[in-house]
C-alpha positions in Angstrom: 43.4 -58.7 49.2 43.6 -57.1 45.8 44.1 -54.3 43.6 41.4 -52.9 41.0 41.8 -51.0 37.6 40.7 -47.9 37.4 39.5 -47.8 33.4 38.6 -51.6 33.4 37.7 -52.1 37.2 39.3 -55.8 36.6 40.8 -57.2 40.1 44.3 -58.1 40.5 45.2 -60.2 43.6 48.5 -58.7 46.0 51.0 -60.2 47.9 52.0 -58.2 51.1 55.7 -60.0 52.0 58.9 -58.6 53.8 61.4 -56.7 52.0 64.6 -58.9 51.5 67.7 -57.3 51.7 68.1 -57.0 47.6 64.9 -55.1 47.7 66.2 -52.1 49.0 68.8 -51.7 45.8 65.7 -50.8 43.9 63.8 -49.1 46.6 64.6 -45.2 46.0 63.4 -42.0 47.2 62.4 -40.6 44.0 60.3 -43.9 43.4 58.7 -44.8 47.4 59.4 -40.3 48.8 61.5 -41.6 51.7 64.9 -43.6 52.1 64.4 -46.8 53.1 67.2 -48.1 54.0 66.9 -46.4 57.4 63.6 -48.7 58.0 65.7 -52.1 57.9 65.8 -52.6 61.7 62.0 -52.1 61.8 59.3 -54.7 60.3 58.8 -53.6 56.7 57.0 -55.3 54.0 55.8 -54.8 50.3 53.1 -54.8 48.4 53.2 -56.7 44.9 51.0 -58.3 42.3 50.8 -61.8 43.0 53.0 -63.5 41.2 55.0 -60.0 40.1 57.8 -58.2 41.4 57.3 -54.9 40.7 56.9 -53.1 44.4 53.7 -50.8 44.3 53.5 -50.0 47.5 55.8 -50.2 51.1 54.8 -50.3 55.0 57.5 -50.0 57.9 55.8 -50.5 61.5 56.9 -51.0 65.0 54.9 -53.2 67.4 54.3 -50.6 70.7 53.4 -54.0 73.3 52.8 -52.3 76.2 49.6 -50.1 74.4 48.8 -53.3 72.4 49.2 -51.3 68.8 51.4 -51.0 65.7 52.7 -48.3 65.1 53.4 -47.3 61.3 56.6 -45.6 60.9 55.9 -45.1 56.8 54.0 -45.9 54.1 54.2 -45.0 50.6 52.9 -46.1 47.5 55.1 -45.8 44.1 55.2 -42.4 42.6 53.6 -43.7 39.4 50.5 -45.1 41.3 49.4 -42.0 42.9 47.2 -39.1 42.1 45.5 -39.1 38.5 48.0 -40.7 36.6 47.4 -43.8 38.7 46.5 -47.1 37.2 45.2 -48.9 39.9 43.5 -48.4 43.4 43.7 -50.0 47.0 47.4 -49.9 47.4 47.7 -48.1 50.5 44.4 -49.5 52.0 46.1 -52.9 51.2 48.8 -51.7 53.5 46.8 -50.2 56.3 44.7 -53.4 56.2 47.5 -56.1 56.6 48.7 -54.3 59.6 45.4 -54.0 61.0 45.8 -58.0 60.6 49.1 -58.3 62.5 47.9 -56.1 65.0 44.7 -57.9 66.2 47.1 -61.2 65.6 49.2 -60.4 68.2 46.5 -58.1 70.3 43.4 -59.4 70.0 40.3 -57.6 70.4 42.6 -54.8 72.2 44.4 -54.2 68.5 45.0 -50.9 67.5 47.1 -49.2 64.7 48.5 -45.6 64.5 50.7 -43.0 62.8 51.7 -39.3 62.6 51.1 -38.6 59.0 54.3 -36.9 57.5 52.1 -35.1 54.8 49.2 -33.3 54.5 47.5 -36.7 54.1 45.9 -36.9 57.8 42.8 -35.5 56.8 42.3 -38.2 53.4 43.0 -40.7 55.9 40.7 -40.3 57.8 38.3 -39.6 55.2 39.1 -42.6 53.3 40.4 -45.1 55.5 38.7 -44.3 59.0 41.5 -43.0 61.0 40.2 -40.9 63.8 42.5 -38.7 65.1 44.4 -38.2 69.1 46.4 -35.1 69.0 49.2 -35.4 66.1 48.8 -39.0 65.8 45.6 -41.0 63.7 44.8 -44.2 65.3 42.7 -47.3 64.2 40.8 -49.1 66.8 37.9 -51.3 67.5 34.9 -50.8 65.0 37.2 -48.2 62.6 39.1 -51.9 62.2 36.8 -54.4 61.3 35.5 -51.5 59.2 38.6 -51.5 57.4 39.2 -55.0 56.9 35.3 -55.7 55.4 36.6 -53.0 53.1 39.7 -54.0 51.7 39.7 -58.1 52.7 38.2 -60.6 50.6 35.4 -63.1 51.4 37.7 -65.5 52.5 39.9 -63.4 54.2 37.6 -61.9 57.2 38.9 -63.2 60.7 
């Protein structure tokens, strides 16, 4: 997976790892819009530049087992990486991706990833990402998945 510049469109290759436990001193609200620290019990990873440590972007998910899906909790990419004054693009696709990944790890064809958006980002979501939508929550599932993952894997990558 990677990361592209907006003026220069050059690609920058991620790493998508867990957050250690002396990530969260530099993980703030004002930086990431949520705290945290409240996430630890749940599976939560970060998105770098490979090779970097600078977090751009975070993911918390449950697994839900018994409807074979993950379920994001939050998501949030740095404060200075959103909107127009971004540098780069793909963060949160990044994100959505690599849990589309553990999901059909662990579920197989029956994968399926969801969320209640906490903003009024439902709508780009789905715009953007292919989330379809079942009452408050947005879900990924079959074709909206692999759709995804030709999207924001590389070559290599595709399962």
């Amino acid at each position: 997976m990677y990361l592209r510049r907006e003026k220069s469109g050059e690609i920058i290759p991620v790493s998508i790892e867990p957050v250690s436990y002396s990530d969260y001193k530099k993980i703030t609200k004002a930086r990431y819009f949520f705290n945290w620290k409240i996430e630890k019990e749940f599976f939560v990873y970060k998105l770098t530049v490979k090779g970097e440590t600078d977090i751009l972007g975070l993911i918390s998910f449950k697994y839900i087992d018994e409807e074979y899906r993950i379920e994001i909790r939050l998501l949030a990419v740095a404060t200075e990486q959103t909107g127009k004054q971004k540098t780069v693009d793909r963060i949160a696709g990044n994100l959505f991706t690599f849990a589309a990944k553990k999901a059909i790890s662990k579920y197989g064809d029956l994968a399926a990833v969801s969320l209640i958006p906490k903003t009024i980002l439902g709508q780009y979501y789905m715009d953007k990402y292919g989330f379809e939508q079942a009452g408050e929550s947005l879900f990924l599932e079959g074709e909206s998945i692999l759709k995804l993952l030709n999207t924001y894997e590389d070559d290599e990558e595709r399962i």
